[in-house]
Backbone as JSON, one array per atom type, in Angstrom:
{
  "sequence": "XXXXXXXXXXXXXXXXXXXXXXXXXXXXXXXXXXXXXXXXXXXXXXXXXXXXXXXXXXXXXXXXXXXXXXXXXXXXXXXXXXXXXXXXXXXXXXXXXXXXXXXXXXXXXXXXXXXXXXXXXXXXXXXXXXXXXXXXXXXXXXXXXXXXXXXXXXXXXXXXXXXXXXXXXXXXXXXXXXXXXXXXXXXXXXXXXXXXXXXXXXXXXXXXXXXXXXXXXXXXXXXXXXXXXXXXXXXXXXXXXXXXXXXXXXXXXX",
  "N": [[19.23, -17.73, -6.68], [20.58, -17.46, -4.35], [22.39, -19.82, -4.57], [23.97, -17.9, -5.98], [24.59, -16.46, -3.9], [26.06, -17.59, -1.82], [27.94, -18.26, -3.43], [29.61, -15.79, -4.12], [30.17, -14.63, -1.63], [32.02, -17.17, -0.36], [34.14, -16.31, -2.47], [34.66, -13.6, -1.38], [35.99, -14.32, 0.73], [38.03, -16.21, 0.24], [39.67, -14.43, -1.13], [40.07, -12.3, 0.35], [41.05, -12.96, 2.5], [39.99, -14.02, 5.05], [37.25, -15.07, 7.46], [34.05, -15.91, 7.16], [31.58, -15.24, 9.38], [29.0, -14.66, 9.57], [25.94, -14.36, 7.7], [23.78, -12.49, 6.15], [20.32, -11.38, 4.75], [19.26, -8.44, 4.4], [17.4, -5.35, 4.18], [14.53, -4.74, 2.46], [13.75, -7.04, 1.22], [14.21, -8.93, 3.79], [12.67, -7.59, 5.26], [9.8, -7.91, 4.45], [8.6, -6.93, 2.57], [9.53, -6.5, -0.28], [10.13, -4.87, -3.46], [8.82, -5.25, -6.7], [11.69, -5.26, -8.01], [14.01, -4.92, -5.87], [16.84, -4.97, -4.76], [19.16, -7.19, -3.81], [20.49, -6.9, -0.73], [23.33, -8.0, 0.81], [24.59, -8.79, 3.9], [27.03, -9.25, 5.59], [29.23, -10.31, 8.76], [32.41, -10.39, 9.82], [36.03, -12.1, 10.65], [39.27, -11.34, 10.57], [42.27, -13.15, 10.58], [44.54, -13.68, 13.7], [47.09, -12.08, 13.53], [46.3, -9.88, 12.27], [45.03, -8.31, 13.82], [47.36, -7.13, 15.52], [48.71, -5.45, 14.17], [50.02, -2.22, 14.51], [48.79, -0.03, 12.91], [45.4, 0.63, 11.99], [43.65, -1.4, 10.36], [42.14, -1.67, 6.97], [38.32, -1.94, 7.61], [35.94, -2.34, 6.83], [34.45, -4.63, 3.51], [33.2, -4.04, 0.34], [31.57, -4.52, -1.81], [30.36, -3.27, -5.52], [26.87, -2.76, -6.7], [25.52, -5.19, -8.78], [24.92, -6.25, -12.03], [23.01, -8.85, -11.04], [21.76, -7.4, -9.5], [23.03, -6.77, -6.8], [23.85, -6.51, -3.74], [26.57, -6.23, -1.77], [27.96, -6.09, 1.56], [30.57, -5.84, 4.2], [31.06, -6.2, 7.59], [34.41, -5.79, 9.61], [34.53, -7.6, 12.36], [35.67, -6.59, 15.04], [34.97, -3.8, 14.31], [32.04, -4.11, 14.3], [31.33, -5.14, 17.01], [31.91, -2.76, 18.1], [30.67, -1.14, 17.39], [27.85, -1.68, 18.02], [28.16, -1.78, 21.01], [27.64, 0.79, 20.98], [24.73, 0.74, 20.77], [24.23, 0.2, 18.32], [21.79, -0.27, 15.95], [22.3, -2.12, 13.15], [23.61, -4.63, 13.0], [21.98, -5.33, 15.47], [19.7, -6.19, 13.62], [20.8, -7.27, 11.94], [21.19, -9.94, 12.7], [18.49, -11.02, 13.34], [17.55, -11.65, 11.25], [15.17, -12.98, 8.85], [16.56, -14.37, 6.81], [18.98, -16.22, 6.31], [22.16, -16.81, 4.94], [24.65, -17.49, 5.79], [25.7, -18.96, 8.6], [28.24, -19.25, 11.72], [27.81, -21.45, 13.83], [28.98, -21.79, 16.35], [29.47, -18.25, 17.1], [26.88, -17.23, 16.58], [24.75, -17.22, 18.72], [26.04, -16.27, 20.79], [26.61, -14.09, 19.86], [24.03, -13.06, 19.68], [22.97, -13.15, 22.07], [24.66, -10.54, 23.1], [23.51, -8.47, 21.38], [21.02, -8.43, 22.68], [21.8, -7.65, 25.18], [23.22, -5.4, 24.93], [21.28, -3.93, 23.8], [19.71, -0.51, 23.88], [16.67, 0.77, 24.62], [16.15, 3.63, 24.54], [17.92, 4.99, 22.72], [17.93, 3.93, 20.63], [14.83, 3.76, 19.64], [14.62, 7.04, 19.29], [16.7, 7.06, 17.01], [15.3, 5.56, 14.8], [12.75, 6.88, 15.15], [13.97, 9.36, 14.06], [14.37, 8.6, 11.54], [11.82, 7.72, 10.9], [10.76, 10.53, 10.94], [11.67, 11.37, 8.54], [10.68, 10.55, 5.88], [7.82, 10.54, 7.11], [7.75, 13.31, 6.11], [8.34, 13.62, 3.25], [6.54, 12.21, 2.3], [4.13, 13.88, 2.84], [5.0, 16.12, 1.05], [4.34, 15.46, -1.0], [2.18, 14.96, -4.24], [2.16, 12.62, -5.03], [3.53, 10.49, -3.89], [6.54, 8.23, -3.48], [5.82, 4.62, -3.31], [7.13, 3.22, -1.69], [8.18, 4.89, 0.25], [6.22, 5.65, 1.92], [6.69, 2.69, 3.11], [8.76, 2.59, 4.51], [8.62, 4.47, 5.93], [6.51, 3.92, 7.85], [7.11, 1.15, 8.84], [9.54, 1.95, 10.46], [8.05, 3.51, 12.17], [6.13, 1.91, 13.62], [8.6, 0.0, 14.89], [9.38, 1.86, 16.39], [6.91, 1.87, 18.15], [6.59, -0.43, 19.15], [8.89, -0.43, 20.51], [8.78, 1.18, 22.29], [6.26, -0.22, 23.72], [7.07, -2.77, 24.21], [9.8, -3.06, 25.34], [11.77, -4.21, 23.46], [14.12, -5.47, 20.94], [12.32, -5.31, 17.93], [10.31, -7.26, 15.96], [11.71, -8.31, 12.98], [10.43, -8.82, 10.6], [8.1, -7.66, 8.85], [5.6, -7.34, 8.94], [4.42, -9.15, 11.34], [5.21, -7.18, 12.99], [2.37, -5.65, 12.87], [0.42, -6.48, 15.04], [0.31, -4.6, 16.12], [-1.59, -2.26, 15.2], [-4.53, -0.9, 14.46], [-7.57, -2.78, 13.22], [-8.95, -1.19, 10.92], [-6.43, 0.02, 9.53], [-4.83, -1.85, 9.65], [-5.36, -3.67, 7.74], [-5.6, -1.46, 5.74], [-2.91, -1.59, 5.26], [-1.72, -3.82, 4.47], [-3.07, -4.24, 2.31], [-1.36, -2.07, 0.51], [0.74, -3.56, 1.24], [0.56, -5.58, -0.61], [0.28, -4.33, -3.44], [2.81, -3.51, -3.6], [4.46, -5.36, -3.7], [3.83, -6.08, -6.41], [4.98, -4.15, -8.05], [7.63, -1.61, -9.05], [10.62, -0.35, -7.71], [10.76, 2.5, -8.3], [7.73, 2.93, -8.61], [5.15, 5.58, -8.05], [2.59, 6.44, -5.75], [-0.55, 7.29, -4.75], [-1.55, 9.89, -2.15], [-2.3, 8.89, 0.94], [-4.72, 8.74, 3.37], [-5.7, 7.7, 5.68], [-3.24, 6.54, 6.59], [-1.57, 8.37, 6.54], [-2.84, 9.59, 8.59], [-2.59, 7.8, 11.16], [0.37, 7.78, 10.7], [1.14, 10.35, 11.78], [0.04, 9.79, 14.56], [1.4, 7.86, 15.62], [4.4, 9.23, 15.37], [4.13, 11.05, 16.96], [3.14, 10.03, 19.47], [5.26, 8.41, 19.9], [7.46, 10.01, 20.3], [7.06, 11.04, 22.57], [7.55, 9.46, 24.73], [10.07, 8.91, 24.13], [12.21, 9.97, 25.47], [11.74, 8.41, 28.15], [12.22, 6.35, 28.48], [14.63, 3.05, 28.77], [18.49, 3.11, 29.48], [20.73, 1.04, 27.58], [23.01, -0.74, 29.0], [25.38, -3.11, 28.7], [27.87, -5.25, 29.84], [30.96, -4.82, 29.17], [33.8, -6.26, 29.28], [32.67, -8.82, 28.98], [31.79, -9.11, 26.6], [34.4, -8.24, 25.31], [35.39, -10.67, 25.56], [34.7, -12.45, 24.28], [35.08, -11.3, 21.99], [37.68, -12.41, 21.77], [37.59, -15.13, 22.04], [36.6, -15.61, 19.61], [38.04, -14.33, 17.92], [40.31, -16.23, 18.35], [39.39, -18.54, 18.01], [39.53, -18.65, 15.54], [41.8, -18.98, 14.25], [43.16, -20.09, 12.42]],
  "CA": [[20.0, -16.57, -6.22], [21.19, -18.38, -2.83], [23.64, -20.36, -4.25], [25.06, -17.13, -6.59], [25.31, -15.09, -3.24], [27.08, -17.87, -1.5], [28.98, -18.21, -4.06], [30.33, -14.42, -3.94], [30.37, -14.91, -0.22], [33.04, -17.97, -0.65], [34.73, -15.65, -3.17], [35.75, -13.22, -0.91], [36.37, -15.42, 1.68], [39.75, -16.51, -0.28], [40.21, -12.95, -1.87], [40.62, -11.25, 1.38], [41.81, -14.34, 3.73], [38.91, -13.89, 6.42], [36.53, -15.99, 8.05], [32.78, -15.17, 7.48], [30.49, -15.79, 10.25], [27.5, -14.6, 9.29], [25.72, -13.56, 6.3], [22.11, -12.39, 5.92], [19.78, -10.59, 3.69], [19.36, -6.97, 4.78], [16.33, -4.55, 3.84], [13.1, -4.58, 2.3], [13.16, -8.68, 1.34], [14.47, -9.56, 5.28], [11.16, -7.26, 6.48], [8.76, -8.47, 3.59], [7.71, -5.83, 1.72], [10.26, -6.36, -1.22], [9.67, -4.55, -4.86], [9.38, -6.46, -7.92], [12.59, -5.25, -8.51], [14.13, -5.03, -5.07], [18.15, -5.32, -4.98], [19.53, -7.98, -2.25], [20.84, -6.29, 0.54], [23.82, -8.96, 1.82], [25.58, -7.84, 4.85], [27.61, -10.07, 6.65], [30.08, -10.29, 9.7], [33.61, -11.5, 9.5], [37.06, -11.83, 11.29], [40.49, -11.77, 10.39], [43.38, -13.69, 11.24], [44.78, -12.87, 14.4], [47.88, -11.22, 13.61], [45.65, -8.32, 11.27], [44.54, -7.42, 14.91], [48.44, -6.89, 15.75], [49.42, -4.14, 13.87], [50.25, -1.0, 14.72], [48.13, 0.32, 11.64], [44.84, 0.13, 11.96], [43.37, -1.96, 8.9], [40.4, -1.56, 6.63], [37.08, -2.61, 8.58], [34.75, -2.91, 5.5], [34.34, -4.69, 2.44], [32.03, -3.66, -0.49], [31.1, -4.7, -3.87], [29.51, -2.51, -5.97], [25.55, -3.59, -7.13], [25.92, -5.61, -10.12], [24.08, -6.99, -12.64], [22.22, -9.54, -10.67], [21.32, -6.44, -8.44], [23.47, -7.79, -5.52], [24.63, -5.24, -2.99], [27.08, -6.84, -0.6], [29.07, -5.35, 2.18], [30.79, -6.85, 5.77], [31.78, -5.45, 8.88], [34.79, -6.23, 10.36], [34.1, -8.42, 13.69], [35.6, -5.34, 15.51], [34.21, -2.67, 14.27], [31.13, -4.68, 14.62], [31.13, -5.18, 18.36], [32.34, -1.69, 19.0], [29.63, -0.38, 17.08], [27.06, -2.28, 18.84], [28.47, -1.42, 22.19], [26.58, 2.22, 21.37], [23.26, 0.26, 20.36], [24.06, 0.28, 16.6], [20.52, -1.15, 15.11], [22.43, -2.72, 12.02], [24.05, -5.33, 13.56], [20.75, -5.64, 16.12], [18.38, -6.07, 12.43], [21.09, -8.23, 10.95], [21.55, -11.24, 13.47], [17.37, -11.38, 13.34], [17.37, -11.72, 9.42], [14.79, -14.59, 8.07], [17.11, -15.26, 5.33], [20.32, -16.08, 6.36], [22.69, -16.76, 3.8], [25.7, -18.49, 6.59], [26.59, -18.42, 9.88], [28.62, -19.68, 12.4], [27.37, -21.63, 15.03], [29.28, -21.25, 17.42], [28.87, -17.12, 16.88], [25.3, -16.56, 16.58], [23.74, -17.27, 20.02], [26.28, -15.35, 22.11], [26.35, -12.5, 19.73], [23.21, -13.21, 19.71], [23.15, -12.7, 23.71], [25.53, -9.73, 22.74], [23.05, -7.88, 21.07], [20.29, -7.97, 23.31], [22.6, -6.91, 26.61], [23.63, -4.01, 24.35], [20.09, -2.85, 23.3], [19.12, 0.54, 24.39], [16.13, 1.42, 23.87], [16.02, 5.41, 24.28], [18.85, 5.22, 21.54], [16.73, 3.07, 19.51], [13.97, 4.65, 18.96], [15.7, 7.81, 18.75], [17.28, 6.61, 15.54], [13.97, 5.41, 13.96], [11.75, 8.47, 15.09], [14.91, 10.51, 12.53], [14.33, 7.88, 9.91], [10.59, 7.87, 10.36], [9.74, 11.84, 10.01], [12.16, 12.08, 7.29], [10.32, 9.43, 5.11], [7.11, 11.04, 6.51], [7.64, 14.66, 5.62], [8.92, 13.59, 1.98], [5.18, 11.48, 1.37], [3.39, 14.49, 2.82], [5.41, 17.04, 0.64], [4.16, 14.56, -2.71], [0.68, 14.28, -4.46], [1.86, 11.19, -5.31], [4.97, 10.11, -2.76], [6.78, 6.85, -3.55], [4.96, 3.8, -2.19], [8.73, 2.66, -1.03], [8.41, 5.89, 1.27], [5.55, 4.96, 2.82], [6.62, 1.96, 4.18], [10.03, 2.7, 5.49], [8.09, 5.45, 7.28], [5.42, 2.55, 8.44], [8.01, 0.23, 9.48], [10.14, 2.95, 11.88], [6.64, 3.9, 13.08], [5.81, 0.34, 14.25], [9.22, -0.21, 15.62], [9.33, 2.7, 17.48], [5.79, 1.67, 19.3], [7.05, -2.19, 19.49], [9.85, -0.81, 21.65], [7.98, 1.41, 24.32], [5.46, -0.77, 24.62], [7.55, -4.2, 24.93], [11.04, -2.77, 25.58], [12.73, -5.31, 23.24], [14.24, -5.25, 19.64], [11.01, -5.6, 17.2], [10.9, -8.73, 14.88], [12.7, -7.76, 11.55], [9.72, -9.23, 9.5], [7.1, -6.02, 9.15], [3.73, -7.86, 8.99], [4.55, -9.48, 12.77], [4.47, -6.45, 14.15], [0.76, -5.28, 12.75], [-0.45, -6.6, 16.13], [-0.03, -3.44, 17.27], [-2.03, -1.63, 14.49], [-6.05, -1.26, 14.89], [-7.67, -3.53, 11.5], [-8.82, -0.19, 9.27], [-4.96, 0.44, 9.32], [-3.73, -3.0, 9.4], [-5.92, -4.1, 6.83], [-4.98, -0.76, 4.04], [-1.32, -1.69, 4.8], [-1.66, -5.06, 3.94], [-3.64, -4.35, 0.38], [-0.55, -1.64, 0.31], [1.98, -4.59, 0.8], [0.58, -6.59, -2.34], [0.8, -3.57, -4.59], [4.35, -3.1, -3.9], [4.99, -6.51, -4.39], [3.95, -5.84, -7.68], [5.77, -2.4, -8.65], [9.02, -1.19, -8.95], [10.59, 0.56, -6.31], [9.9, 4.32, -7.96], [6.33, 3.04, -8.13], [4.15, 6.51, -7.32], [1.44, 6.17, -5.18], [-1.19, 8.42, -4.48], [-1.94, 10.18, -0.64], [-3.52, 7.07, 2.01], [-5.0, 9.93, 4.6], [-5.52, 6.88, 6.88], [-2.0, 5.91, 6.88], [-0.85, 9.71, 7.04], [-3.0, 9.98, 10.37], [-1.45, 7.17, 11.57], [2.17, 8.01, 10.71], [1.09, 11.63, 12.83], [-0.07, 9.89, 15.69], [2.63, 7.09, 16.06], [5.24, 9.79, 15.64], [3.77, 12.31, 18.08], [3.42, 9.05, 20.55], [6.81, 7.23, 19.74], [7.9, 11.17, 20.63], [6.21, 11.34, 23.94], [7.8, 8.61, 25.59], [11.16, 8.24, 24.2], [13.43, 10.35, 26.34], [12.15, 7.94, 29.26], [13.12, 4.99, 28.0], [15.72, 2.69, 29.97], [19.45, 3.44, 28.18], [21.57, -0.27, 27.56], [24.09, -1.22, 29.65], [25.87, -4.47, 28.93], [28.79, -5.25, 30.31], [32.3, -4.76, 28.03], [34.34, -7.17, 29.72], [32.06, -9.96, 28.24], [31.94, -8.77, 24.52], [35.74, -8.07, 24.88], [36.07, -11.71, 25.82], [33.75, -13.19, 22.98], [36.23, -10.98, 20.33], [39.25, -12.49, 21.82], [37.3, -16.27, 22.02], [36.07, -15.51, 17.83], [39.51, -14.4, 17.06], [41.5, -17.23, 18.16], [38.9, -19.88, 17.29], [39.58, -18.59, 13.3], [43.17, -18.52, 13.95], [44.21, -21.37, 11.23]],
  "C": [[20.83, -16.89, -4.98], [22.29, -18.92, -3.14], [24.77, -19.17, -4.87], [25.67, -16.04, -5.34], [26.56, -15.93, -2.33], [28.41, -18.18, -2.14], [30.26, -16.92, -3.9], [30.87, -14.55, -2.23], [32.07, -15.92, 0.19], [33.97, -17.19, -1.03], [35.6, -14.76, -2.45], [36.56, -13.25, 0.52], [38.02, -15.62, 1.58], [40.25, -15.31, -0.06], [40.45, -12.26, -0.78], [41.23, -12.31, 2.65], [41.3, -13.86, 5.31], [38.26, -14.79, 6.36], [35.04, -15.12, 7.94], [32.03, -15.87, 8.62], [29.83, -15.63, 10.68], [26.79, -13.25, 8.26], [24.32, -13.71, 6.23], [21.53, -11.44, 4.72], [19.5, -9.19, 4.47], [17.99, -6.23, 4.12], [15.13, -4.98, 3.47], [12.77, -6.59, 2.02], [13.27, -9.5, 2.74], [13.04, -8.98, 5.79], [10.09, -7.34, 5.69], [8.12, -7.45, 3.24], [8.78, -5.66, 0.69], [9.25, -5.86, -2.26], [9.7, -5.4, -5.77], [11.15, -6.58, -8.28], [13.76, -4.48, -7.51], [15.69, -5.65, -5.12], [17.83, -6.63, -3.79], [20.2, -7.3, -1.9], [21.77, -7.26, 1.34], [24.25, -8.43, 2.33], [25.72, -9.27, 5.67], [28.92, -9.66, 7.44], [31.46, -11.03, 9.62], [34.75, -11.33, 10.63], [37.91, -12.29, 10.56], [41.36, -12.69, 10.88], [44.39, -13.15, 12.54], [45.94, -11.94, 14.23], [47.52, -9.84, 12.82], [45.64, -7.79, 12.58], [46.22, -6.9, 15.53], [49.01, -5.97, 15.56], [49.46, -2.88, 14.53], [49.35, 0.33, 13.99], [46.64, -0.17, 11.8], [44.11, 0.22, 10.29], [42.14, -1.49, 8.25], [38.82, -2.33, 7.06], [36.05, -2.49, 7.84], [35.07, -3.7, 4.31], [33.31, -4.35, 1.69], [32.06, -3.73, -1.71], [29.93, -3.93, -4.26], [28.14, -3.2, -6.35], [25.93, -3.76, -8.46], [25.02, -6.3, -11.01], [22.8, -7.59, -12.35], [21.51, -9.01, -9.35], [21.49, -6.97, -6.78], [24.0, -6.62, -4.78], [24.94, -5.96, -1.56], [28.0, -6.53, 0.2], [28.99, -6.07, 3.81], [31.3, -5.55, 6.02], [32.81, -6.67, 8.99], [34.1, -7.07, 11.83], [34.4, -7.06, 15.0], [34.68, -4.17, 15.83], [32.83, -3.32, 14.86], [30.43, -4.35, 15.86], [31.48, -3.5, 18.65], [30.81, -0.61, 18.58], [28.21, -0.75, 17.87], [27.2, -2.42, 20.05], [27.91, -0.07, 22.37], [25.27, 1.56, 20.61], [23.43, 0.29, 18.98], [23.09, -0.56, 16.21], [21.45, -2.37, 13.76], [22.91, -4.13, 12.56], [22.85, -5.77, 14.6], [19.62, -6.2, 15.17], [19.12, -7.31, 12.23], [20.6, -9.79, 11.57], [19.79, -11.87, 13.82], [16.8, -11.47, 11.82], [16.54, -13.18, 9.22], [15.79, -15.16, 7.24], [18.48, -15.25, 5.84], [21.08, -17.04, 5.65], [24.07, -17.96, 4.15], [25.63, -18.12, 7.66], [27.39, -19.62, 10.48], [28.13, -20.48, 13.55], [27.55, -21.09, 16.44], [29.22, -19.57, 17.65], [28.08, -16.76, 16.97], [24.6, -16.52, 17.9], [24.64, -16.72, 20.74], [26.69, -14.03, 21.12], [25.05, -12.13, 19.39], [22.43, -11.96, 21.05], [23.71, -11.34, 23.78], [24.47, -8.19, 22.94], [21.63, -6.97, 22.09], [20.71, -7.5, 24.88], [22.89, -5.74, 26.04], [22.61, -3.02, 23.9], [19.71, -1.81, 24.09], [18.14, 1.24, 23.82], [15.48, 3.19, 23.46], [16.81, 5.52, 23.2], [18.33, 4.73, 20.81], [16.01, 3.33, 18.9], [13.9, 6.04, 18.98], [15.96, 7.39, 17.11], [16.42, 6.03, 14.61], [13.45, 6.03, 13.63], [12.69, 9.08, 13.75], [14.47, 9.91, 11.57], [13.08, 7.93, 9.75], [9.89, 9.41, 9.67], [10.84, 12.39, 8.99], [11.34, 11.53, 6.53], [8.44, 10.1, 5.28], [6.81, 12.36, 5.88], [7.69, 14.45, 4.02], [7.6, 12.79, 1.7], [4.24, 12.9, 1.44], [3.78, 16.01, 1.76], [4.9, 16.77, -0.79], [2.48, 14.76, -2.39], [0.43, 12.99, -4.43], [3.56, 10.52, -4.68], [5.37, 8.67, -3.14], [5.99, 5.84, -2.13], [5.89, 3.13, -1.42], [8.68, 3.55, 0.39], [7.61, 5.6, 2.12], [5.3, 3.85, 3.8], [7.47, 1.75, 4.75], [9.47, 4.1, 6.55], [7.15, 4.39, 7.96], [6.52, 1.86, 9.69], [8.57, 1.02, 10.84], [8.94, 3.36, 12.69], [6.02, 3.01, 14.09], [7.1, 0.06, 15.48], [9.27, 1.1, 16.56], [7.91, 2.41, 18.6], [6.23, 0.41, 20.11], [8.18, -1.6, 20.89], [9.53, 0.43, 22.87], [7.56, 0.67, 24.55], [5.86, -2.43, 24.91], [8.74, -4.34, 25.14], [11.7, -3.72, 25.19], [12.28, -4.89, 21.72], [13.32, -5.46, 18.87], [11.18, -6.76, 16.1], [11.22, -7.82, 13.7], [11.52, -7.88, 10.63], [8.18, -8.01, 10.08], [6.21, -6.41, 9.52], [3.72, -8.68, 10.5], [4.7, -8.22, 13.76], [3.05, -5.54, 14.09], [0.17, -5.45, 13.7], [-0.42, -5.28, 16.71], [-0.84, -2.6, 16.68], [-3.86, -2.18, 14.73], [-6.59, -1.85, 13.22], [-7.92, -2.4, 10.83], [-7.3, -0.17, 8.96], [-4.57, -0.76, 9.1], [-4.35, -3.48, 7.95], [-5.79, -3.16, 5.25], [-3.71, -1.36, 3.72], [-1.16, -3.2, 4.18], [-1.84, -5.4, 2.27], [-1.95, -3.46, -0.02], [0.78, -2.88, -0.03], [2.06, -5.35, -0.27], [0.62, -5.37, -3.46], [2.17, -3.47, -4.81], [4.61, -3.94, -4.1], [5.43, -6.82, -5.66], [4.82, -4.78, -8.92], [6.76, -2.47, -8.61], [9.12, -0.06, -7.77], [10.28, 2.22, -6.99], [8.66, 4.11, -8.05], [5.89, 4.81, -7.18], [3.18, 6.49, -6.49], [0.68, 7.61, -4.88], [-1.44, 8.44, -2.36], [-2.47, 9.43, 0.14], [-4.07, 8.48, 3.23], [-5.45, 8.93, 6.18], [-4.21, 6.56, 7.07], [-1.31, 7.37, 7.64], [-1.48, 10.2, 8.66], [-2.44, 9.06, 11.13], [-0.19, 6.88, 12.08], [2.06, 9.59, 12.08], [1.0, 11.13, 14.27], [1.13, 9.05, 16.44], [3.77, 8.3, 16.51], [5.04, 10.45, 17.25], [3.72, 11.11, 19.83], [4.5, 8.59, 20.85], [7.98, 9.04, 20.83], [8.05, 11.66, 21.74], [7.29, 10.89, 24.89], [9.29, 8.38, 25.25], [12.18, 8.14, 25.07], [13.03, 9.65, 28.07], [12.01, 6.86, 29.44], [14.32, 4.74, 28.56], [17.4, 2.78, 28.86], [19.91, 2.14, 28.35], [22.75, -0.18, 28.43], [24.64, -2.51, 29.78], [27.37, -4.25, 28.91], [30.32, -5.43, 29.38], [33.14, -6.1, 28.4], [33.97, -8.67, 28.79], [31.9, -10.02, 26.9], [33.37, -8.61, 24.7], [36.25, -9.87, 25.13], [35.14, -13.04, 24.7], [34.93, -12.69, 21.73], [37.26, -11.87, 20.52], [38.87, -14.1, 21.57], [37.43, -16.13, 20.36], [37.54, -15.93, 17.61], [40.05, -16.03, 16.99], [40.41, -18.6, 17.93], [38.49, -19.94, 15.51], [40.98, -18.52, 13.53], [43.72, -19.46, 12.5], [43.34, -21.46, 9.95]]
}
């Protein structure tokens, strides 16, 4: 599957006359709890040629191929948009650039948007934007007899990262089962048997009620809840990301 995504990757490389520089796997196979039947998730970063940035007009700042066949779901950011979005803490761009599986990058790129990312992290906005994703994910298991087992662990996961970043004020590793250190063993030890079932299943896989996990998900929230609003906000300096876009650009100019 590696060489068919770089292949597509290459593809529209030509087809749109950009520079990729950097391409990872995205969702449930980047944080290890993929389904049997578990799309890929590519998302990569790119830049144009400098005179796109010239116009007067501003251009289209995505690409996206529909999921196809070989259940591929692949979409870029502009380099722009990118940075601007990640100048208000945008997580996606914070998840991507910590991806096990990465697909390409740039060298020169990765370690100062690397650097980028973590001057830009805020974590009151952070976990903020988890806590939403976690009690949607858990209201919708506790509303089921039998709640997808998919639901359960995108509520897990936001539950984890939201503790990972009070209690060590830094982005949480991308890969789920590295941050269990923070989980006491009855809990670490269901989610774990949980992670080899899903391995096995399809993502609507049903599952039935875990009442250890659901106290769990109550107390994380109600903790992750406590503490967010006094959390430190990001502040990294613009000047220095505006002078990384303008370095990128002109070292893809040709």
């Amino acid at each position: 599957m590696n060489a068919l995504i770089v292949k597509k990757l290459n593809g529209l490389s030509e087809r749109h006359d950009i520079t990729i520089l950097y391409a990872c796997e995205s969702g449930s196979r980047a944080w290890g709890f993929p389904s049997s039947d578990s799309d890929y998730d590519v998302r990569f970063i790119y830049a144009h040629k400098p005179d796109w940035y010239l116009s007067l007009q501003e251009g289209k700042d995505t690409i996206n191929l529909p999921i196809d066949e070989n259940e591929l779901d692949i979409t870029g950011w502009e380099l722009k948009k990118t940075l601007k979005l990640l100048q208000k803490s945008n997580v996606s761009p914070q998840e991507w650039i910590e991806s096990p599986i990465v697909y390409h990058q740039d060298d020169g790129f990765v370690t100062p948007f690397r650097d980028l990312c973590q001057a830009f992290f805020s974590p009151k906005s952070v976990i903020h934007h988890y806590q939403t994703i976690c009690k949607k994910y858990y209201e919708s298991v506790k509303e089921s007899e039998e709640p997808k087992l998919k639901s359960y662990f995108y509520s897990l996961r936001t539950a984890l990262i939201g503790m990972w970043i009070r209690e060590m004020d830094t982005m949480p590793p991308i890969v789920f089962e590295e941050m269990l250190t923070l989980v006491e063993t009855p809990v670490k030890e269901r989610i774990i048997e949980l992670m080899e079932i899903k391995s096995q299943e399809n993502e609507t896989y049903l599952h039935g009620q875990e009442p250890v996990i659901n106290n769990f998900l109550k107390q994380a929230i109600k903790e992750n809840g406590r503490y967010a609003n006094d959390l430190r906000v990001g502040k990294g300096d613009v000047s220095i990301m505006n002078a990384f876009f303008l370095k990128t650009v002109k070292n893809h100019a040709s």
